[in-house]
N, CA, C and O atoms as a MOPAC input file, in Angstrom:
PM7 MOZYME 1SCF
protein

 N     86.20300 1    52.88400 1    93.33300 1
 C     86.15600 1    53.48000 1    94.65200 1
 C     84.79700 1    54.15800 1    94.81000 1
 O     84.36000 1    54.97000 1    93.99400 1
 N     84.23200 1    53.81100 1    95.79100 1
 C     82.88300 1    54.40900 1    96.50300 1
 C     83.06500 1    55.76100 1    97.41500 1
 O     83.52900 1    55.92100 1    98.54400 1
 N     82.48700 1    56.69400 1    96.42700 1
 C     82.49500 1    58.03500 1    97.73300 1
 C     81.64900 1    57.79000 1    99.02500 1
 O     80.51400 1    57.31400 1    99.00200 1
 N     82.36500 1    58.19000 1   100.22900 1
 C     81.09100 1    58.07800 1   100.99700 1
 C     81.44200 1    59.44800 1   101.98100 1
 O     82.55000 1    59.98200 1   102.01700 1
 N     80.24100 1    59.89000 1   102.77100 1
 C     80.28500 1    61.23900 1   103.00000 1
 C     80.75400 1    60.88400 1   104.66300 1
 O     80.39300 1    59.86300 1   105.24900 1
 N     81.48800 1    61.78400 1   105.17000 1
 C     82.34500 1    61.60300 1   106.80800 1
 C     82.01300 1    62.72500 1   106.99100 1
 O     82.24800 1    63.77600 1   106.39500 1
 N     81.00800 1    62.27000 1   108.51900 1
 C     80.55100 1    63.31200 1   109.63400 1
 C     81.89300 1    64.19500 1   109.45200 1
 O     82.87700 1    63.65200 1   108.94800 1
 N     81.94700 1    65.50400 1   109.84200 1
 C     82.50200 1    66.38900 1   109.83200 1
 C     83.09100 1    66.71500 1   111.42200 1
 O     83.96100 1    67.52200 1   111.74800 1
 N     82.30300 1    65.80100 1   112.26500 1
 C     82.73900 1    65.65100 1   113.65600 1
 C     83.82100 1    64.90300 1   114.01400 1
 O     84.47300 1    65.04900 1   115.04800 1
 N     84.04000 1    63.96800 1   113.00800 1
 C     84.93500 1    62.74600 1   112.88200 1
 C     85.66000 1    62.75900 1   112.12200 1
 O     86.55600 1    61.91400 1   112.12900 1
 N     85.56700 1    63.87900 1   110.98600 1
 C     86.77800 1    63.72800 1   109.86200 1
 C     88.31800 1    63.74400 1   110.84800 1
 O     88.60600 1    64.49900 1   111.77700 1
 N     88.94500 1    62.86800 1   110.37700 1
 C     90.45100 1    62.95000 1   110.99900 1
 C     91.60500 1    63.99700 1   110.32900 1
 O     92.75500 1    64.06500 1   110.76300 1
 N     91.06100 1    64.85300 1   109.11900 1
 C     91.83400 1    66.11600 1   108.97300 1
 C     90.89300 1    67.38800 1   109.13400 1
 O     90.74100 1    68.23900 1   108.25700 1
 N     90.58400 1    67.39000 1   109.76800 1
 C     89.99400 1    68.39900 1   109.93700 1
 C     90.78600 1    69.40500 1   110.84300 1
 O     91.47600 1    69.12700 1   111.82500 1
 N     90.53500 1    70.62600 1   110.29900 1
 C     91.37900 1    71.48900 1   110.84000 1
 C     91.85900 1    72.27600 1   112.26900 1
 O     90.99600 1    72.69400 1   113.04200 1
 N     93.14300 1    72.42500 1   112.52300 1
 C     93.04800 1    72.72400 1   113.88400 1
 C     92.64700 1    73.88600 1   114.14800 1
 O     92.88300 1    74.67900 1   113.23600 1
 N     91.81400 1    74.57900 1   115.58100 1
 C     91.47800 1    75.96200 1   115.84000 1
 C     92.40600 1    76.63900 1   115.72800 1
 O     93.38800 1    76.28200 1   116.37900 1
 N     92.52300 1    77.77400 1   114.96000 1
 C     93.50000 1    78.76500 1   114.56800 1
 C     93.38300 1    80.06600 1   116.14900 1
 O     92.40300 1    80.30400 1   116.85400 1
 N     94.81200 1    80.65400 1   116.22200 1
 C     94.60100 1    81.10400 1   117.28800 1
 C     94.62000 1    82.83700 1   116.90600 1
 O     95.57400 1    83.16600 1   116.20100 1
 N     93.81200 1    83.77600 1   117.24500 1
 C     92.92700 1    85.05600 1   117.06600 1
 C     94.21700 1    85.93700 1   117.61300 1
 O     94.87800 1    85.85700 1   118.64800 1
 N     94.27400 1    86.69300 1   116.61900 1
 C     95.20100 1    87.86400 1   117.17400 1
 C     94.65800 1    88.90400 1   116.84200 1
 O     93.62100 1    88.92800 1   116.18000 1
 N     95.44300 1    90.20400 1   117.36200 1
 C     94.94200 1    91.80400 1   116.95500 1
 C     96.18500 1    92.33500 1   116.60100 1
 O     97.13700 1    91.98000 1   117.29600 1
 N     96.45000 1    93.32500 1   115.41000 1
 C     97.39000 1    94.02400 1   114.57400 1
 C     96.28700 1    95.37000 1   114.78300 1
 O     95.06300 1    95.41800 1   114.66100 1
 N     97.34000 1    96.46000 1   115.16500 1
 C     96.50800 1    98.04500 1   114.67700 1
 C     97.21200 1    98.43100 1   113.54700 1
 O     98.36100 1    98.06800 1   113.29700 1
 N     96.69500 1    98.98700 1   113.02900 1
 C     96.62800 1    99.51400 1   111.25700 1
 C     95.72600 1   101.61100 1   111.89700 1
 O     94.68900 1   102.07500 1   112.37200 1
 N     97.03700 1   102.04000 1   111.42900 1
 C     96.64500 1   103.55400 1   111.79500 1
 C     95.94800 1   103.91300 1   113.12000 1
 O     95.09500 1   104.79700 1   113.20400 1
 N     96.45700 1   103.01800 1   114.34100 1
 C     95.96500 1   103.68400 1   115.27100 1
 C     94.37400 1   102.38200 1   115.98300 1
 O     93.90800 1   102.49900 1   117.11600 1
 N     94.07900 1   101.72900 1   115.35300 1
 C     93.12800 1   101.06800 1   115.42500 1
 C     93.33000 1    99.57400 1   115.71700 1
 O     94.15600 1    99.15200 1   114.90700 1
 N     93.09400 1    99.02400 1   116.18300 1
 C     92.89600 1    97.60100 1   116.68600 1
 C     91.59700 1    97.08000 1   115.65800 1
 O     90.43500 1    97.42200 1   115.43900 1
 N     92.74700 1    95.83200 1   115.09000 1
 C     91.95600 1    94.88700 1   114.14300 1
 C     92.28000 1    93.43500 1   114.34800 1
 O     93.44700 1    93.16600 1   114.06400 1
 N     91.55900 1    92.44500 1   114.76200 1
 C     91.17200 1    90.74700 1   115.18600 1
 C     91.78100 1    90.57900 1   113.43800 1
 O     91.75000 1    91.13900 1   112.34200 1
 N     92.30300 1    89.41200 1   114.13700 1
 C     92.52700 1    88.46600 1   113.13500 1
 C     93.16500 1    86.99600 1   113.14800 1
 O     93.40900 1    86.89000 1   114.35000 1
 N     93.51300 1    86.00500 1   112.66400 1
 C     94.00500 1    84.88400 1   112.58000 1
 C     95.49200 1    84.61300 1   112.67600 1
 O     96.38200 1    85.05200 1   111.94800 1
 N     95.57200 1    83.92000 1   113.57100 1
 C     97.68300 1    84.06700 1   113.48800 1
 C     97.75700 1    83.14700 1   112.27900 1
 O     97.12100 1    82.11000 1   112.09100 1
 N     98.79900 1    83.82200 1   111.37400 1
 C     99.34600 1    83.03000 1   109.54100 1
 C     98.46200 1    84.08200 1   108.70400 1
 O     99.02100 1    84.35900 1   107.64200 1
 N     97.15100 1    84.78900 1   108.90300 1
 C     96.52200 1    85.03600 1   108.04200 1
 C     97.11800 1    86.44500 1   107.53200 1
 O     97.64200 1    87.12200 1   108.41700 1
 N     97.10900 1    87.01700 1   106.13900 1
 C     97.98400 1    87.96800 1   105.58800 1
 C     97.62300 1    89.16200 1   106.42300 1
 O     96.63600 1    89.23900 1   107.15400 1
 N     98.64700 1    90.19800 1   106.20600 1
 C     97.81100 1    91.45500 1   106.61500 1
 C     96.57100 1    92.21000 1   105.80700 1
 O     95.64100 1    92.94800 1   106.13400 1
 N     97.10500 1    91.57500 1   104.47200 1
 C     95.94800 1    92.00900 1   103.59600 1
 C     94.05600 1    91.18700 1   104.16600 1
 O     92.91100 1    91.62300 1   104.05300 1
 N     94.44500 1    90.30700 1   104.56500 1
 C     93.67000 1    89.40700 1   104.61400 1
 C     92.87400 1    90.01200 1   106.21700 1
 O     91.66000 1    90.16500 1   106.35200 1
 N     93.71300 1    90.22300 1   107.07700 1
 C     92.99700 1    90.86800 1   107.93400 1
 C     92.37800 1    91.64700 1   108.03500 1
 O     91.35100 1    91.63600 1   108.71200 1
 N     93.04900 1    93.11300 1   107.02000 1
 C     92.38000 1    94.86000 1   107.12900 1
 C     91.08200 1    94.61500 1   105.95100 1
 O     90.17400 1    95.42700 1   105.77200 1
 N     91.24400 1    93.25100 1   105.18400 1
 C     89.89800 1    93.32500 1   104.10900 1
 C     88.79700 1    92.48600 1   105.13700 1
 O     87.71500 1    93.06000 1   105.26300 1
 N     88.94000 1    91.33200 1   105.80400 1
 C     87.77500 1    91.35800 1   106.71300 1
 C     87.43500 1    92.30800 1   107.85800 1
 O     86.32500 1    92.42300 1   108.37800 1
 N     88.46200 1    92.92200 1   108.15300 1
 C     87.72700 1    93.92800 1   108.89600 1
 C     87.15500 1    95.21600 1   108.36700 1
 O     86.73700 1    96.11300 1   109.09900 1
 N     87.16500 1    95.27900 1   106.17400 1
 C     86.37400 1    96.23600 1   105.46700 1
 C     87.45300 1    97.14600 1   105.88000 1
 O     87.00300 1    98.07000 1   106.55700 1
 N     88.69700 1    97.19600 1   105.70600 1
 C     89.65100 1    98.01200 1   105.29300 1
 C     89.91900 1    97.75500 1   104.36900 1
 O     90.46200 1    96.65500 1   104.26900 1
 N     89.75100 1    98.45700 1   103.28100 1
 C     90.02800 1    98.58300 1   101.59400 1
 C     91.21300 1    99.00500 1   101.22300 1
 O     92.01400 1    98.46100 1   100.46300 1
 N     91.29100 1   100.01000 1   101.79800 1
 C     93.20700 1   100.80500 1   101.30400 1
 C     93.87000 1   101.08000 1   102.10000 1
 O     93.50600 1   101.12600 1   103.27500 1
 N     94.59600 1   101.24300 1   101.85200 1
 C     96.28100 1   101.24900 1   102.93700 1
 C     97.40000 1   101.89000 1   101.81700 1
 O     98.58100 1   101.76500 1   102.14100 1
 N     97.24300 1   102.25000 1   101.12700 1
 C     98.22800 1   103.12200 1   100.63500 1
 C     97.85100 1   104.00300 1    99.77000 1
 O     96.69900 1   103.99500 1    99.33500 1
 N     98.89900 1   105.03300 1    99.33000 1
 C     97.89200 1   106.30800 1    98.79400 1
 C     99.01700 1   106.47500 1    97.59300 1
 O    100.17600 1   106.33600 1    97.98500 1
 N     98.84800 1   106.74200 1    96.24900 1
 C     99.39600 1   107.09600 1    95.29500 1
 C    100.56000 1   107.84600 1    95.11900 1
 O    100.39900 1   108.94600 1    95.64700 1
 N    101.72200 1   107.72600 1    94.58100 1
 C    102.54800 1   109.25300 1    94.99700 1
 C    101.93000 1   110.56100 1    94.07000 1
 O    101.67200 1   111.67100 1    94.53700 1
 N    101.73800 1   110.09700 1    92.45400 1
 C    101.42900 1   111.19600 1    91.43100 1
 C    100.08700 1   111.62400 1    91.82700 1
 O    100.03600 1   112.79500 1    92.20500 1
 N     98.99600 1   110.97400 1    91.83500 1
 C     97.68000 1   111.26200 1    92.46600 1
 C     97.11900 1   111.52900 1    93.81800 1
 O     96.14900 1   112.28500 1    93.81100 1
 N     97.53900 1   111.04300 1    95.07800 1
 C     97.03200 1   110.89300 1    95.98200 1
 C     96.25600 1   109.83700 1    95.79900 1
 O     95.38400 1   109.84200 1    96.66900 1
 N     96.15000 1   108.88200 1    95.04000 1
 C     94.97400 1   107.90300 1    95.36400 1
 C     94.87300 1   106.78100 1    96.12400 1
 O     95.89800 1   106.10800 1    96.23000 1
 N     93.69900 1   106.34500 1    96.78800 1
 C     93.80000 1   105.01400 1    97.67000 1
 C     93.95900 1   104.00600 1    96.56100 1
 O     93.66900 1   104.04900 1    95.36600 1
 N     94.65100 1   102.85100 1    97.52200 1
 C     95.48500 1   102.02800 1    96.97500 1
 C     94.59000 1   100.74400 1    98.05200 1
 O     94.06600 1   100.92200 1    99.15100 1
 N     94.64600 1   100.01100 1    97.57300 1
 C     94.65500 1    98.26300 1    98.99200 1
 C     95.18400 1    97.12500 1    97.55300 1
 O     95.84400 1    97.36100 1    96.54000 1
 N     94.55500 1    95.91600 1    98.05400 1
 C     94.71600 1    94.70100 1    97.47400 1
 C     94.63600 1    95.00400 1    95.93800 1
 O     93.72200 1    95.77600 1    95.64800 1
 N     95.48900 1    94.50900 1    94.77900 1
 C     94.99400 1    94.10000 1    93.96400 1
 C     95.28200 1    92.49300 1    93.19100 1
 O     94.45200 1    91.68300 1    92.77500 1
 N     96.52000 1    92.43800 1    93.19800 1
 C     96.82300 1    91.04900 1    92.58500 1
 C     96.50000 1    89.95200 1    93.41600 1
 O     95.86800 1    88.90100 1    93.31200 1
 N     97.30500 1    90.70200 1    94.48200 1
 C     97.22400 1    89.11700 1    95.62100 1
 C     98.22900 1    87.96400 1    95.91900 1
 O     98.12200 1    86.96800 1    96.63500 1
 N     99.19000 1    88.40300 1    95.17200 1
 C     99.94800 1    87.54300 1    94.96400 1
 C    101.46400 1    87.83900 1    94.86700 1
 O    102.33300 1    87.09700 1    94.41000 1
 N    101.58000 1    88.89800 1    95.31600 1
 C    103.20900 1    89.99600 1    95.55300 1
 C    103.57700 1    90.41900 1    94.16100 1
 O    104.75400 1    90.75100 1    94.29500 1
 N    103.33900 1    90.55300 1    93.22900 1
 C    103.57400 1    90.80400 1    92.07000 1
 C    103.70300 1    92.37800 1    91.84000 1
 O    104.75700 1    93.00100 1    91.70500 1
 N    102.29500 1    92.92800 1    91.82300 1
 C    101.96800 1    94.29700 1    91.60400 1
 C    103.05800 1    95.15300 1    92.57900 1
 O    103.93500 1    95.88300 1    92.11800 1
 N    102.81300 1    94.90300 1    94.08500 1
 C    103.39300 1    95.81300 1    95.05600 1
 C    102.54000 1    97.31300 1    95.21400 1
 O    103.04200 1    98.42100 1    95.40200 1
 N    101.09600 1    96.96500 1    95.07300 1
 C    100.24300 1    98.45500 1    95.30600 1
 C     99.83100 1    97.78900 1    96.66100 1
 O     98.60900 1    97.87000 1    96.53500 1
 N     99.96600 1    97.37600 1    97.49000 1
 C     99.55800 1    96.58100 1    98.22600 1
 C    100.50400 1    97.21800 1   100.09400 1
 O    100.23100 1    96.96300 1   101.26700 1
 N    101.39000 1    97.91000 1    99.56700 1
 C    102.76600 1    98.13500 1   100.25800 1
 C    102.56900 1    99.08300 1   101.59000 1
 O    102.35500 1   100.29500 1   101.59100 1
 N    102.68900 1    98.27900 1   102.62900 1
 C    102.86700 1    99.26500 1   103.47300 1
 C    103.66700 1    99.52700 1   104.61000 1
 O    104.78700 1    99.21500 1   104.20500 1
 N    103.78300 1    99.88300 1   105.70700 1
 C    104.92600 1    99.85400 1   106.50500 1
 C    104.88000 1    99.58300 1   108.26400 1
 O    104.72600 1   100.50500 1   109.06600 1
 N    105.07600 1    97.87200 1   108.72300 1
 C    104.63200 1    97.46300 1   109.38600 1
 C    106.47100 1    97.82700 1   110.62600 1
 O    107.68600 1    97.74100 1   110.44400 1
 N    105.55600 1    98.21100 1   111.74800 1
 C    106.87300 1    97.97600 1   112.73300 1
 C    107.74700 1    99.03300 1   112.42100 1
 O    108.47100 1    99.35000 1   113.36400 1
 N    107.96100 1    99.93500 1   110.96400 1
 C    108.51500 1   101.09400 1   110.94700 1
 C    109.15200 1   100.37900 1   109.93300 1
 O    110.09600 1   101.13800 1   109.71400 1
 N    109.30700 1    99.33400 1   109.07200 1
 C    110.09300 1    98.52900 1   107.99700 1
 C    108.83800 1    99.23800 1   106.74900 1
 O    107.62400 1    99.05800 1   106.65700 1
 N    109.84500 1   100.11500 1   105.89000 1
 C    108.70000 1   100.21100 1   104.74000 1
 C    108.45800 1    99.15000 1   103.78200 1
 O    108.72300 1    97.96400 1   103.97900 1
 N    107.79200 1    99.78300 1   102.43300 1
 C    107.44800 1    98.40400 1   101.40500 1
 C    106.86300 1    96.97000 1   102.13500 1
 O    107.05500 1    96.00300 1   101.39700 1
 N    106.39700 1    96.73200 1   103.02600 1
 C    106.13200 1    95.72500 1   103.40300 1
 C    104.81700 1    95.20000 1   102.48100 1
 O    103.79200 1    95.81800 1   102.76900 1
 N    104.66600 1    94.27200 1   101.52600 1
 C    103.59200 1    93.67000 1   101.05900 1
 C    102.79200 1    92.89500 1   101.63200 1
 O    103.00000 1    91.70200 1   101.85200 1
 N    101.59900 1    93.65600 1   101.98000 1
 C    100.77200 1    93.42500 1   103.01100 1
 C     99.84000 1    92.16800 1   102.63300 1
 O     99.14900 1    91.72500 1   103.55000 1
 N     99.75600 1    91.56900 1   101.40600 1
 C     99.34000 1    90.10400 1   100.50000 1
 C    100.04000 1    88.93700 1   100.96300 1
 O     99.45700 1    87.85800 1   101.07000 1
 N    101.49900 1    89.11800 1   101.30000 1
 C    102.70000 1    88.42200 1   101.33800 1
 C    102.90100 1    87.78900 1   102.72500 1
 O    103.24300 1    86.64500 1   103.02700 1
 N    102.50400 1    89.15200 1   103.69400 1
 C    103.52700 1    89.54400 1   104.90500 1
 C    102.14800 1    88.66700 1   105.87300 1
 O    100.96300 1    88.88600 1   105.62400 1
 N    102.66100 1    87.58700 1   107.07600 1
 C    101.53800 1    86.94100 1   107.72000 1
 C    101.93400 1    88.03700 1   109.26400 1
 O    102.98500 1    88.51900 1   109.68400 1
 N    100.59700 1    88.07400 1   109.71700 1
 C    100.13600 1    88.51000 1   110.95100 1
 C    100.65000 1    87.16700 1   112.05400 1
 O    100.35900 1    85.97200 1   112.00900 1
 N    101.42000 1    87.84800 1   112.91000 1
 C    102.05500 1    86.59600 1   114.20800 1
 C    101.26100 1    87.82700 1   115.69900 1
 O    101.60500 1    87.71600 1   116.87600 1
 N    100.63800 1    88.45200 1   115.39700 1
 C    100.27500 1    89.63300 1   116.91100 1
 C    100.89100 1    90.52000 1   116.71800 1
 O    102.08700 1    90.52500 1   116.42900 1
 N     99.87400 1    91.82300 1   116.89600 1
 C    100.97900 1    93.07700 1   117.78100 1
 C    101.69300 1    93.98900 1   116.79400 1
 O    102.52500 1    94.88700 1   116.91800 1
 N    101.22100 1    93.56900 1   116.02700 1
 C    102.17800 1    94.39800 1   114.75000 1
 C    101.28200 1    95.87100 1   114.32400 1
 O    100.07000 1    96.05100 1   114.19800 1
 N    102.47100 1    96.82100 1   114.17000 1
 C    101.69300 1    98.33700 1   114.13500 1
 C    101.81500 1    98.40600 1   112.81300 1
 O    102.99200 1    98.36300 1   112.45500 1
 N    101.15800 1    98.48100 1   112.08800 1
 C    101.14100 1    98.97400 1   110.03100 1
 C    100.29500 1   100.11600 1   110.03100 1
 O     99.14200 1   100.32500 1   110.40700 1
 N    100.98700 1   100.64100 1   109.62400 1
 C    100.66800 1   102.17400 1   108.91500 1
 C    100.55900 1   102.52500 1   107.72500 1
 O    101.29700 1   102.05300 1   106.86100 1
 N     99.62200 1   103.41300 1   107.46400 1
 C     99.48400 1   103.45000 1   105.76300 1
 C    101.04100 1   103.98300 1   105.46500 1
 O    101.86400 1   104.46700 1   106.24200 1
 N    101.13300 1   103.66500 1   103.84800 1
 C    102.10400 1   103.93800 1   103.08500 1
 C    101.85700 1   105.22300 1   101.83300 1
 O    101.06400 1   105.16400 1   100.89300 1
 N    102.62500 1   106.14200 1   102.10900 1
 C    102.50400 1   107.25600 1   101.28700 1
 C    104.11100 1   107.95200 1   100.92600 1
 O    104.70900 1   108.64800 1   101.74600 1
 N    104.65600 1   107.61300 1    99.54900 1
 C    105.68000 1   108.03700 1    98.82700 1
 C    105.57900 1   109.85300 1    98.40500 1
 O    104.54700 1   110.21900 1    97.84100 1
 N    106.08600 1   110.33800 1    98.54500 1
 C    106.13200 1   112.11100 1    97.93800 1
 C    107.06900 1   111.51400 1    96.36800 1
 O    108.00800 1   110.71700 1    96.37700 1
 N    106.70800 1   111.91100 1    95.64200 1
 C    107.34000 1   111.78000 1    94.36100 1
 C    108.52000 1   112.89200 1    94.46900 1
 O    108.42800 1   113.88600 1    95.18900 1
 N    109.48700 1   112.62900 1    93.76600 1
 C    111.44900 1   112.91700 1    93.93400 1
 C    110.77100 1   114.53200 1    92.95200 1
 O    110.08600 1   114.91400 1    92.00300 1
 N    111.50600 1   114.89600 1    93.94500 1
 C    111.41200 1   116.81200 1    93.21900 1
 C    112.40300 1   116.80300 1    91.95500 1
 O    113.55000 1   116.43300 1    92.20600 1
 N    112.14500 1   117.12000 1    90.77900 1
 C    113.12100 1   117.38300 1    89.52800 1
 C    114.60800 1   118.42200 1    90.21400 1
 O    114.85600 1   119.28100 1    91.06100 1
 N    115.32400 1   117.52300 1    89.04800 1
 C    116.63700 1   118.10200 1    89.99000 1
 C    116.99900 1   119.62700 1    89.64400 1
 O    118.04800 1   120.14600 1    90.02500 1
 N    116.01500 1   120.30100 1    88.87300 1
 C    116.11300 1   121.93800 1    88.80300 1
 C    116.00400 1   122.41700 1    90.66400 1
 O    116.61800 1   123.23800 1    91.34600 1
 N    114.93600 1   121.45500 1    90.95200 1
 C    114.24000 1   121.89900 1    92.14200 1
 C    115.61400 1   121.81000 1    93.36000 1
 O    115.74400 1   122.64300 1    94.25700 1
 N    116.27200 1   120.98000 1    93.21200 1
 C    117.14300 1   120.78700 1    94.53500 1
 C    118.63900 1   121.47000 1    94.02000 1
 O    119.45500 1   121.86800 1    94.85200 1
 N    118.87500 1   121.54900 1    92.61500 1
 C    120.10100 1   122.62500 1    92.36000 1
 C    119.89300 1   123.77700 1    92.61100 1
 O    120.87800 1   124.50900 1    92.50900 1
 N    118.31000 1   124.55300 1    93.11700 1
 C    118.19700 1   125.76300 1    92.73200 1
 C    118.47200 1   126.04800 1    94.31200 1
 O    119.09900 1   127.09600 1    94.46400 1
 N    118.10200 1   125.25700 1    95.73400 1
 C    118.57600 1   125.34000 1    96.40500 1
 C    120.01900 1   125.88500 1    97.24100 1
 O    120.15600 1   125.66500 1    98.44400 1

């Protein structure tokens, strides 16, 4: 078999135009691709984190990529845990960062 190279004008799979949506994330309006993750949106638009640590406070965004980890988690539409790697953008969707308070020791709520 002979490779041969096909105009890119003419390839017959070539892909169809994907259609542009906007998701706000904390208040903000962010463009993006309808199917494309939420992760995938807030990192081209240079949103890094979206969730904050419970023991530390620390920022959190993408790490695995692949639903595994779950540092990724945030809470779209008012549904928490939502894995924002996982979860595809269809429009219109409100996600808010995700922030857990760590469970008070149960001295703390008997002493109540």
């Amino acid at each position: 078999m002979t490779p041969r190279a096909v105009d890119q004008n003419r390839d017959p799979i070539r892909p169809a135009q994907a259609d542009g949506v906007t998701i706000s994330f904390e208040g903000t309006d962010y463009d993006g691709i309808r199917g494309q993750s939420i992760a995938g949106v807030l990192l081209a638009n240079n949103v890094l984190d979206w969730r904050t640590t419970s023991s530390r406070g620390e920022d959190r965004g993408l790490f695995c990529g692949i639903g595994v980890c779950f540092d990724c988690v945030v809470t779209v539409d008012g549904y928490r845990n939502v894995r924002a790697c996982q979860r595809k953008v269809h429009g219109g969707e409100r996600v808010e960062r995700q922030h857990d308070l760590l469970p008070r020791p149960i001295e703390e709520v008997d002493a109540r």
